[in-house]
C-alpha positions as CSV (number, residue, x, y, z in Angstrom):
1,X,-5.1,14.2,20.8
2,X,-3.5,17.3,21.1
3,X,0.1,15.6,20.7
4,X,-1.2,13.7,18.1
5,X,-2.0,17.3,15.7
6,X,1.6,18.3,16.4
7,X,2.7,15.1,15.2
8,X,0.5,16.0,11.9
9,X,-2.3,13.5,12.2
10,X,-5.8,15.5,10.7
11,X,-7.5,12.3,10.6
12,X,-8.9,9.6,12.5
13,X,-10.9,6.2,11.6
14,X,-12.8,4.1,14.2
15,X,-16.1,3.1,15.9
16,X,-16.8,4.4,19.2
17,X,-17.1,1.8,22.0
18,X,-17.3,1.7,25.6
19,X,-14.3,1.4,26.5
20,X,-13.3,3.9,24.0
21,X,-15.6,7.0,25.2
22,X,-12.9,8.8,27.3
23,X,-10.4,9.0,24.0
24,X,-13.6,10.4,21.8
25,X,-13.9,13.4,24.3
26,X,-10.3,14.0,23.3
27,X,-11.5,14.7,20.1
28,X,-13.6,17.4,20.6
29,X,-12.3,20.5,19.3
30,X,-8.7,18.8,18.1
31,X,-9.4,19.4,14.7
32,X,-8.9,16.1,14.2
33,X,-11.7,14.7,11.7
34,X,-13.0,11.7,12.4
35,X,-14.7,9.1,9.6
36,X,-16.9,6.3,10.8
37,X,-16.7,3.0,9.4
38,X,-19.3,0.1,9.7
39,X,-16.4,-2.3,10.1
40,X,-12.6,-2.2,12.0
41,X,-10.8,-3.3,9.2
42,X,-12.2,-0.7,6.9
43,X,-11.2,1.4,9.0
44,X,-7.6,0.3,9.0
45,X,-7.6,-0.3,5.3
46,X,-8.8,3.2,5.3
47,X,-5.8,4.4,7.1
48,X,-3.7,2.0,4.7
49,X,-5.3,4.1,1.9
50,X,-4.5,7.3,3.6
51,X,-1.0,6.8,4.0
52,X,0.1,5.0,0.2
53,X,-1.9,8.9,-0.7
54,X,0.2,10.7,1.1
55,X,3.2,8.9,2.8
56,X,1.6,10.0,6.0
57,X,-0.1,8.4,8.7
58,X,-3.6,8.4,9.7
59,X,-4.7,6.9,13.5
60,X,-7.1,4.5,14.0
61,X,-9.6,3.8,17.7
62,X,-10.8,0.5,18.8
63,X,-11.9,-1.0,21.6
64,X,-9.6,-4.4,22.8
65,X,-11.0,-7.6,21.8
66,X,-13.5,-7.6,18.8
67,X,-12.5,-4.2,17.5
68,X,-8.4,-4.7,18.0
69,X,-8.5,-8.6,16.3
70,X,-11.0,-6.7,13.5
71,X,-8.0,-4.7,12.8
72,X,-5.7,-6.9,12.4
73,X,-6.0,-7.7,8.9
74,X,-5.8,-4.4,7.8
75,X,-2.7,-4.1,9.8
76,X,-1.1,-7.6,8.5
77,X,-1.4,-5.7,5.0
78,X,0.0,-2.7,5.9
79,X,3.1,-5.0,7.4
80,X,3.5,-6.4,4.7
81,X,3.9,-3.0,2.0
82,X,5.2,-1.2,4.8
83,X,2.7,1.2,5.2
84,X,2.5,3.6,8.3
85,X,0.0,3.5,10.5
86,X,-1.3,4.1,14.1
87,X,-3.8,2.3,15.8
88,X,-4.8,2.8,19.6
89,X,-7.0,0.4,20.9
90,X,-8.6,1.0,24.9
91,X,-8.4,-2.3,27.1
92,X,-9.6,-2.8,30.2
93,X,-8.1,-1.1,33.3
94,X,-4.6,-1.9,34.2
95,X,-6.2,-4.0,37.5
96,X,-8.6,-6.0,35.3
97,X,-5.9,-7.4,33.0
98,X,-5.0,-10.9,32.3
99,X,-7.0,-12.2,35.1
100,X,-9.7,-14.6,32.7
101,X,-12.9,-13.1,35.0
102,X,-14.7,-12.5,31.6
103,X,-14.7,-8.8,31.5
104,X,-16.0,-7.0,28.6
105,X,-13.5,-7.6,25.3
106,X,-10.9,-9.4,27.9
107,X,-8.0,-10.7,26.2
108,X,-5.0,-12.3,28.2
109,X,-2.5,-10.6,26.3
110,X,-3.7,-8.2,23.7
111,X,-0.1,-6.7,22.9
112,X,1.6,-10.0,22.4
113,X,-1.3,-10.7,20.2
114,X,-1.4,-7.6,18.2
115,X,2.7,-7.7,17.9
116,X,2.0,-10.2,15.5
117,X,0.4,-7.4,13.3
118,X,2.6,-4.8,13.8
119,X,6.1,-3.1,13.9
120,X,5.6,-2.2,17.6
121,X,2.7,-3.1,20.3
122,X,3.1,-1.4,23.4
123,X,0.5,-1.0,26.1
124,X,0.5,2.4,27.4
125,X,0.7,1.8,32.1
126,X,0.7,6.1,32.9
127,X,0.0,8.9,31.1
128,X,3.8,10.2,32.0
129,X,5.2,7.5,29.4
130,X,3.0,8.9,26.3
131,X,5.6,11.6,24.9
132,X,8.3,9.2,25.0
133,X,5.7,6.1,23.4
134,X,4.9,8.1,20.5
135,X,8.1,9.9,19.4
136,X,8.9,5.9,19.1
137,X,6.3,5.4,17.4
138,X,6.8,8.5,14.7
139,X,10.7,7.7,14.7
140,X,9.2,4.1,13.2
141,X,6.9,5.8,10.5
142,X,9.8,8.4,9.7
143,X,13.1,6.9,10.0
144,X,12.8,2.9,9.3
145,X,10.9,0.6,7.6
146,X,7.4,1.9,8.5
147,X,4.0,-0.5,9.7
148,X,1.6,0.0,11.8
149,X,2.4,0.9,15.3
150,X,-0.2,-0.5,17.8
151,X,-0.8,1.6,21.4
152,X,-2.9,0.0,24.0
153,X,-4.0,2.3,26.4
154,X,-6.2,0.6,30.0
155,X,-9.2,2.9,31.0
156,X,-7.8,3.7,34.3
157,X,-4.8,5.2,32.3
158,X,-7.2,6.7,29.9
159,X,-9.1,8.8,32.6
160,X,-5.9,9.4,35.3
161,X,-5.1,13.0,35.0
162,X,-2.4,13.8,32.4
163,X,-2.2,17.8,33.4
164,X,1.7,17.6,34.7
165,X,2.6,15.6,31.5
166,X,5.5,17.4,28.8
167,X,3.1,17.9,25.7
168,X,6.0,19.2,23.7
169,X,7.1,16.9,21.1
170,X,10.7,14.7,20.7
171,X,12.7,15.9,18.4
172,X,12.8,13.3,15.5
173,X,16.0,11.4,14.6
174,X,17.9,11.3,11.6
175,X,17.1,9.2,8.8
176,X,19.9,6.2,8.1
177,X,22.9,7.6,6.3
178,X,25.2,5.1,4.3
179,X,29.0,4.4,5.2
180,X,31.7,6.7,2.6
181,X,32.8,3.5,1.7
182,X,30.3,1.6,0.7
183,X,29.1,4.4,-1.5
184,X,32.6,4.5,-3.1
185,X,32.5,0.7,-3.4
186,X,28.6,1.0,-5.1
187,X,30.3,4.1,-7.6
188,X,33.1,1.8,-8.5
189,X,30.9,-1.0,-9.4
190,X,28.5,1.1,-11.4
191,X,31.3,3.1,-13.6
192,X,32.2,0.0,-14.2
193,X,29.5,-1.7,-15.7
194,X,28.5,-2.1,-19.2
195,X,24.8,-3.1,-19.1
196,X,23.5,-2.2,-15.5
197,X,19.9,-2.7,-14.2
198,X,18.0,-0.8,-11.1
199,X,15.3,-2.7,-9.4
200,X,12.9,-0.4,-7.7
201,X,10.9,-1.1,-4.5
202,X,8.3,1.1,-2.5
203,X,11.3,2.0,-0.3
204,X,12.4,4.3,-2.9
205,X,9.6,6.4,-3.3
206,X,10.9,9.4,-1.8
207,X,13.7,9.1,-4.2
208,X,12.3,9.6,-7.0
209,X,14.4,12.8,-8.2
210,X,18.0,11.2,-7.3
211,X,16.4,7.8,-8.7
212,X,15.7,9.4,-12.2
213,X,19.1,11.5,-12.6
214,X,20.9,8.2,-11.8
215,X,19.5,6.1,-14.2
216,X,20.1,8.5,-16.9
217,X,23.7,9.0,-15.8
218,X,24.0,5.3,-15.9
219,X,21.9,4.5,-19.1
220,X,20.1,1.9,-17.0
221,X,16.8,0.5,-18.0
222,X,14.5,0.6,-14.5
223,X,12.4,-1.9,-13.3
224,X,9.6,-1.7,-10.5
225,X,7.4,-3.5,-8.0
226,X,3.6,-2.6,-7.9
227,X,4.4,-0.3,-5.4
228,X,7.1,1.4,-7.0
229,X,5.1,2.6,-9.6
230,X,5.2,5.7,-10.6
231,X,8.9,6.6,-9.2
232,X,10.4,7.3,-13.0
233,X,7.4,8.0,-15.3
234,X,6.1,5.3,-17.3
235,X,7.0,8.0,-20.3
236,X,10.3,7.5,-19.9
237,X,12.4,5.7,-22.4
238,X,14.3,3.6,-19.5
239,X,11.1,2.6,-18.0
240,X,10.2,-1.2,-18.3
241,X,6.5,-1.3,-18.6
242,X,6.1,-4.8,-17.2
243,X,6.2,-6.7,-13.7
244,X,9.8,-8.5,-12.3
245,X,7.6,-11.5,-12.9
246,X,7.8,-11.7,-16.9
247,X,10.3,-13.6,-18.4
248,X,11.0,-10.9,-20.5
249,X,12.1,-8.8,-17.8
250,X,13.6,-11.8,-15.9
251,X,16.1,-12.2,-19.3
252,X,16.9,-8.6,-18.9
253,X,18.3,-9.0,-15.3
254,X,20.3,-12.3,-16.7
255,X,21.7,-9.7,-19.0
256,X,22.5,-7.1,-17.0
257,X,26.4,-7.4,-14.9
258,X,25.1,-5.0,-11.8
259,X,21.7,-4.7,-11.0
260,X,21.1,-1.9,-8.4
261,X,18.4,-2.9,-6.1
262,X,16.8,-0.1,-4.2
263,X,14.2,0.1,-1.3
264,X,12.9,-3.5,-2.8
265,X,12.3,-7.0,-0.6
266,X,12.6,-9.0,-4.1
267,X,10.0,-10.9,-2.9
268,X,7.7,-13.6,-4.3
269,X,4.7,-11.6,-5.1
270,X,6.4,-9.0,-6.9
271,X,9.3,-11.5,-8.4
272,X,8.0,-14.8,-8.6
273,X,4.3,-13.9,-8.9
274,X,3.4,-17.1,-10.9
275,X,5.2,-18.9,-8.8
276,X,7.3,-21.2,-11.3
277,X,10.3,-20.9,-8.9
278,X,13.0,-19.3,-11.8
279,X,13.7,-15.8,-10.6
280,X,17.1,-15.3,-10.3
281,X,19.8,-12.3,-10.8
282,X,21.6,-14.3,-12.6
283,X,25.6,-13.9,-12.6
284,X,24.5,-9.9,-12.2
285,X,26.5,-8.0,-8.9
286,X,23.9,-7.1,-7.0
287,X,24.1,-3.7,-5.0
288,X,21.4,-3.6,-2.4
289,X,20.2,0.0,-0.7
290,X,17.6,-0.9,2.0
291,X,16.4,1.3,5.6
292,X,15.8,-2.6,6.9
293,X,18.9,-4.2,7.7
294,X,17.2,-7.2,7.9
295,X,16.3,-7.0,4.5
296,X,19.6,-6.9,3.8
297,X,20.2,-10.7,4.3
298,X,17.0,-11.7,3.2
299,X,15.3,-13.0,-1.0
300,X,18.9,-12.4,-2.5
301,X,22.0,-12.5,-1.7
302,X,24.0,-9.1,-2.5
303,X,27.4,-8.1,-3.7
304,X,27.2,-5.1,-2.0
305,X,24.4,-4.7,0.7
306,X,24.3,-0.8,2.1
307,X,22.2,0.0,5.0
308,X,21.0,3.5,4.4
309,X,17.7,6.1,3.5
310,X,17.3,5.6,0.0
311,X,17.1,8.9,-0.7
312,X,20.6,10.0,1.2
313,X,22.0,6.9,-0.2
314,X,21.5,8.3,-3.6
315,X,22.4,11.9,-3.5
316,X,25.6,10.3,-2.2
317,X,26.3,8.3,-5.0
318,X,24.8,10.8,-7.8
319,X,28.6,13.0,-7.7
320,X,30.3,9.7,-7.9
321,X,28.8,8.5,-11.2
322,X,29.5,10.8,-14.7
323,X,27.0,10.5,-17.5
324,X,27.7,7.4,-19.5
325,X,25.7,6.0,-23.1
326,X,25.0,2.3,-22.0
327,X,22.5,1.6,-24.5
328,X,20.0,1.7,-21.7
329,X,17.3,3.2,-23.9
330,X,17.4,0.7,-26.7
331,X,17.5,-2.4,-24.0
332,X,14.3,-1.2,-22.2
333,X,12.7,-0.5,-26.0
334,X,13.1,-4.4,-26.7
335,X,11.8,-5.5,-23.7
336,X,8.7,-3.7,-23.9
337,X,8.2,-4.7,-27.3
338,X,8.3,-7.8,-26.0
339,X,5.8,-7.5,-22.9
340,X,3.4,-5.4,-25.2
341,X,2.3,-8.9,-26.5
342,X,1.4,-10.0,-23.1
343,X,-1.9,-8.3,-22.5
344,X,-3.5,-11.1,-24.4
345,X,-7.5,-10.5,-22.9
346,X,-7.5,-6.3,-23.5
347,X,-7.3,-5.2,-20.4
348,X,-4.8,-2.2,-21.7
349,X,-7.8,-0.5,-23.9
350,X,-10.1,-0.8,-20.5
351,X,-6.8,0.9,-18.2
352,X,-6.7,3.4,-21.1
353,X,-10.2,4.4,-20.5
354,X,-9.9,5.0,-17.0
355,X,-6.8,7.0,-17.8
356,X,-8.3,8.9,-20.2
357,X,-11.9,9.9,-18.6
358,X,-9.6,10.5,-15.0
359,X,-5.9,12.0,-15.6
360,X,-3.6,11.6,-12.9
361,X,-6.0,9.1,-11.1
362,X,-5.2,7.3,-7.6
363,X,-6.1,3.2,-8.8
364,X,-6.8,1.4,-5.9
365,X,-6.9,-2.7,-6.7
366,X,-8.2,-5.6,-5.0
367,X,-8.2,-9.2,-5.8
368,X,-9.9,-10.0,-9.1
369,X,-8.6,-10.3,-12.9
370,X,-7.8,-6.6,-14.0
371,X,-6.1,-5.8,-11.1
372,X,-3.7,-8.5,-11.3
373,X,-2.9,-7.0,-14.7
374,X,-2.9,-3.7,-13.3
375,X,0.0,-4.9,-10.8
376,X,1.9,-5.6,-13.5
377,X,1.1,-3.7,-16.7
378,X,-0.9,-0.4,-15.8
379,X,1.9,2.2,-15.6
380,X,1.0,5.8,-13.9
381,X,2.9,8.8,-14.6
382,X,3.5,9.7,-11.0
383,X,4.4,8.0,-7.1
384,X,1.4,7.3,-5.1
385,X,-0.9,6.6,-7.9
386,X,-1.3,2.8,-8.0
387,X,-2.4,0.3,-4.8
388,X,-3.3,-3.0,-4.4
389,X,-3.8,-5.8,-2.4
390,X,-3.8,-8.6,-4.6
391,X,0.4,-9.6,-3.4
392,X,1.8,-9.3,0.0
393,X,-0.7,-10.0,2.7
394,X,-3.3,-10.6,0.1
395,X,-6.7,-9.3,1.3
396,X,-9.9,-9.6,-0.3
397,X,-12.3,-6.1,0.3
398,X,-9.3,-4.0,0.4
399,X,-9.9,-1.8,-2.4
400,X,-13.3,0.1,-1.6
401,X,-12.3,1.4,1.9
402,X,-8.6,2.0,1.1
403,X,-9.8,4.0,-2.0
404,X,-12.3,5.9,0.5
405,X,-9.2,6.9,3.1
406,X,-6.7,7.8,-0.1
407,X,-10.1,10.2,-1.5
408,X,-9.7,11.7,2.2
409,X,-6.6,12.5,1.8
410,X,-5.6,13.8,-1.4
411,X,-9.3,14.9,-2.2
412,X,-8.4,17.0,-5.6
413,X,-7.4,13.8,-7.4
414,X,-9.9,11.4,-9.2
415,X,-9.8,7.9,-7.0
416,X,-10.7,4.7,-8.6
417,X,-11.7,1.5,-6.5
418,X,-11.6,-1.5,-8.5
419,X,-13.3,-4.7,-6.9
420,X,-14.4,-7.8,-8.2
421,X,-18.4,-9.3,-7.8
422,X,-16.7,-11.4,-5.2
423,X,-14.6,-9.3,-3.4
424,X,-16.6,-6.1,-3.2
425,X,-19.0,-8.6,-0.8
426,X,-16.3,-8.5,2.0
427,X,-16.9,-5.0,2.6
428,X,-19.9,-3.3,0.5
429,X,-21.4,-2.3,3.3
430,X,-18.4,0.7,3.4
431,X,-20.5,2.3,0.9
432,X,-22.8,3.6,3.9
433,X,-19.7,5.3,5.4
434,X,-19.1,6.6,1.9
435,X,-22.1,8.4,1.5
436,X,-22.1,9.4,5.0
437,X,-18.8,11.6,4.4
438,X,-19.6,12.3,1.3
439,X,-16.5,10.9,-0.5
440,X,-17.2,10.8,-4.3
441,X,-14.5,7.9,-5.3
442,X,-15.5,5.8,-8.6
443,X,-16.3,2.0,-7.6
444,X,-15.7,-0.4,-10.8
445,X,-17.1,-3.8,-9.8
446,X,-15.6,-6.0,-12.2
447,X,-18.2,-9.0,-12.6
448,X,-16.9,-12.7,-14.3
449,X,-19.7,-13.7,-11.3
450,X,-17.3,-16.0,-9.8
451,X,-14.4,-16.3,-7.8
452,X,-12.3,-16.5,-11.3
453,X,-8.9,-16.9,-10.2
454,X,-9.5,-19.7,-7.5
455,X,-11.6,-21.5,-10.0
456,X,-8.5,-21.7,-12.3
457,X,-6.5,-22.7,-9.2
458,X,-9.0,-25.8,-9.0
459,X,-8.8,-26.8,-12.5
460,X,-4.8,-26.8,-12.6
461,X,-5.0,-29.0,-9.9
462,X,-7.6,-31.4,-11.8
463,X,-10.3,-30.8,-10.1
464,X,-14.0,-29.4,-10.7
465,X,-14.3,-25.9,-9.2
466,X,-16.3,-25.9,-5.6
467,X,-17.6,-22.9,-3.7
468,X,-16.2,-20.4,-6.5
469,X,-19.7,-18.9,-7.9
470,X,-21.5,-17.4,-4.8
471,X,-24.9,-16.0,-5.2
472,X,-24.8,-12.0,-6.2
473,X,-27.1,-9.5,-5.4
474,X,-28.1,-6.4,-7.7
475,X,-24.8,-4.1,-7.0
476,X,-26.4,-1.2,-8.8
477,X,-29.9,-2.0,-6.4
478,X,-27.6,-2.3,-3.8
479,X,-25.5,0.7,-4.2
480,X,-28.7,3.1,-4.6
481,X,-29.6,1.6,-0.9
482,X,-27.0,2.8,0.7
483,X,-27.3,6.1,-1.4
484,X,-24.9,6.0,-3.6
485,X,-25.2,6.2,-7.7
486,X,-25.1,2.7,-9.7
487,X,-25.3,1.7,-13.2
488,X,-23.8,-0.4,-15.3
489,X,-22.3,-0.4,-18.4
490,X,-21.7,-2.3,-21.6
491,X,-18.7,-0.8,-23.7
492,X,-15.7,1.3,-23.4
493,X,-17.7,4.4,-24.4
494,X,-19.9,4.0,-21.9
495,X,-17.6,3.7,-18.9
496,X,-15.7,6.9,-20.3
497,X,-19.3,9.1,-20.0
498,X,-19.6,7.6,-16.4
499,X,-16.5,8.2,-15.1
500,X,-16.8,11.4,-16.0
501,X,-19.4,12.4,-14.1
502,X,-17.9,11.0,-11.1
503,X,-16.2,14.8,-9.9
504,X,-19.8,15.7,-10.1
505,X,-21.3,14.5,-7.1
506,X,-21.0,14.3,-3.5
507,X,-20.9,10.5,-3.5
508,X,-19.8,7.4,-4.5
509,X,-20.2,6.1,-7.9
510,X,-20.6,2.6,-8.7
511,X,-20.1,0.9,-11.8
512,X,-20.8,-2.7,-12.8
513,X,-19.2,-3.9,-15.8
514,X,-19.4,-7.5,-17.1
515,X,-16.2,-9.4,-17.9
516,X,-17.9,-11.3,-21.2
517,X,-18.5,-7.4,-22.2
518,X,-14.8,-6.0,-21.6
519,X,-12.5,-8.6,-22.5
């Protein structure tokens, strides 16, 4: 634990267990602080919410078996967006392994299982190997794509005396720095162009100063992923206020002659969300700047694929490019006039009152109808404001314990959970951790009392909805049980006088809103 301070990790999410009792006494005095959730996952979307808060990562403690495979959702997410995350998980001793006697939470092979879930899985044999195991692992979270790292650690390591071990820490490597020619070769291209594009991803979100000077040198409207939001402010007149997905935005790529493609996987869900099978770049050179060389070959093909930090990529590029008038403003006005008519149901005025009641709020979205708006249409002003779970991995229960690990972490900003009647069931019962902690974060349960979306699914495929309306209880009942405040709400007015008192407790705040009232 004390290696794990150095590396900068104040907080840590997990259920004790027995196998896990001799990494708890590390604990003690750390300074690490330690939440309890009533479920793994929480506590890895927890850590998920953490880190898209702050960039950083949080650890997480299980026991093998139960508590690692409870994880593992929480960890497929995090894959997926490419969020950091550490999670050590006791097994049994290194003696007991793999032998099938039925031990308590035997698995055959928990790091081949786990590697499934993660960037790296790596079980942990003597305590001399843990300096070198987790500068890996914080060389992953710093320096590549990041994920969750997985550490399995057998109790007879666990307790096997560590005092001769280095505890001083590796000294991290350098971030991935782009080849001089390739950045000439992106300059020459952009100068070049007449009607350029950049596509954002959530690998460029510590870029967001180069990112904004460049796209005002090159008078390039700027598109983003869901979590890319935030990078150049929604205020700003390059800023296309809709999702990759719209045609609108789809006609403005097919427009453009380079589109500069930055940190992003141009991947379905962000892309192709509707899943009609017509994204394309068009006849556009594409310049891709990606930390995953993999990436690099993977979604679409590029003119120009640079393997680099997004950030050093850019302030490389940045003296190579002079300002230039491209008409960029006047392209990215058109196109939002354009996906201004989208929001058809009025989901804008309801985003507006959340914005309004709670400036410079952290949204945290799960799966369920606003949300999928919000992935493509709510706009913040800042990075790390906006997360969601409704693309990617695509978990349901996401939002309430990810909005409870972001509220840890950045505590001085308003958090917003927003969950629908069906999706807030997966993990409600979070809201005892909640009140536990004390971690005042707004809860909007969004109730059309039915699994809305997959109902719709049903229809388009001809048939009568099954299993999509599951019996509800009282949330606001519900949410007074485990201590918390509840209400509900009819109007926009309303919601704004809640959501105001939210700063003003010590716990969470749940509202119910009905869909028939909002939309």
């Amino acid at each position: 634990m004390e290696m794990l301070g150095a590396y900068g990790i104040d907080t840590a999410f997990g259920i004790p267990g027995t196998h896990t009792i001799e990494l708890y006494r590390g604990l003690i005095g750390s300074g690490i602080r330690h939440v309890t959730p009533r479920h793994e996952q929480a506590a890895g979307f927890m850590a998920d919410g953490y880190a898209r808060a702050t960039g950083r990562p949080a650890v997480c403690l299980t026991v093998s078996g139960p508590g690692a495979f409870n994880i593992a959702t929480a960890m497929s997410q995090a894959l997926q967006d490419s969020i950091p995350m550490l999670v050590i998980s006791a097994d049994n001793a290194t003696y007991k392994r793999g032998l099938g006697e039925g031990r308590l939470h035997e698995v055959n092979n928990l790091s081949l299982a786990m590697s499934q879930c993660s960037v790296w899985s790596h079980t942990l044999m003597r305590p001399d190997e843990l300096p070198m195991v987790l500068a890996r692992a914080f060389a992953i979270f710093r320096s590549q794509r990041a994920g969750p790292v997985h550490i399995i650690v057998p109790q007879d390591v666990i307790t096997a005396d560590a005092t001769h071990v280095r505890s001083a820490l590796w000294p991290s490597p350098s971030l991935a720095a782009p080849e001089v020619s390739a950045i000439q070769a992106a300059a020459d291209i952009l100068n070049s162009a007449c009607s350029p594009v950049i596509a954002l991803g959530g690998g460029a979100i510590n870029a967001a100063e180069e990112i904004r000077e460049l796209a005002e040198k090159l008078d390039a409207p700027v598109t983003v992923t869901q979590n890319a939001k935030g990078i150049l402010p929604f205020s700003h007149p390059l800023y296309i206020a809709g999702s990759p997905s719209f045609e609108e935005v789809r006609e403005l790529y097919h427009n453009a002659d380079v589109v500069l493609a930055i940190g992003t996987e141009v991947a379905e869900t962000d892309y192709d969300f509707f899943f009609n099978g017509r994204f394309s770049f068009g006849e556009a050179k594409l310049i891709r700047i990606d930390h995953d060389v993999a990436q690099l070959s993977r979604n679409a093909l590029p003119t120009l694929p640079i393997f680099a930090d997004s950030k050093l990529a850019l302030q490389a590029l940045l003296p190579l490019i002079p300002r230039s008038p491209r008409n960029g403003a006047l392209r990215a006005r058109h196109v939002n006039i354009a996906l201004a008519k989208v929001d058809s149901l009025g989901y804008q005025t309801f985003f507006d009152t959340l914005q309004q009641a709670l400036p410079g709020m952290l949204l945290v979205g799960d799966s369920t109808q606003p949300a999928y708006f919000a992935a493509s249409q709510y706009h913040p002003e800042t990075p790390r404001s906006f997360a969601c779970a409704a693309t990617g991995f695509g978990t349901l229960g996401y939002a309430l314990p990810a909005a409870f690990g972001a509220k840890l972490a950045v505590p001085d900003r308003p958090v917003v959970a927003l969950l629908g009647d069906g999706g807030i069931q997966f993990s409600i019962n979070e809201l005892s951790t909640a009140t536990e902690a004390e971690i005042p974060v707004a809860i909007i349960v969004w109730n059309n009392q039915s699994y809305d979306m997959i109902a719709q699914n049903f229809r388009e495929a001809g048939m009568e909805p099954i299993a999509c309306h599951p019996y509800q209880p009282d949330f606001v009942k519900l949410a007074e049980a485990y201590g918390c405040y509840g209400c509900r709400v009819a109007n926009h007015k309303d919601l704004h006088k809640e959501l105001m008192r939210v700063g003003t407790r010590k716990k969470p705040t749940l509202i119910e809103v009905m869909q028939s009232d909002f939309t």
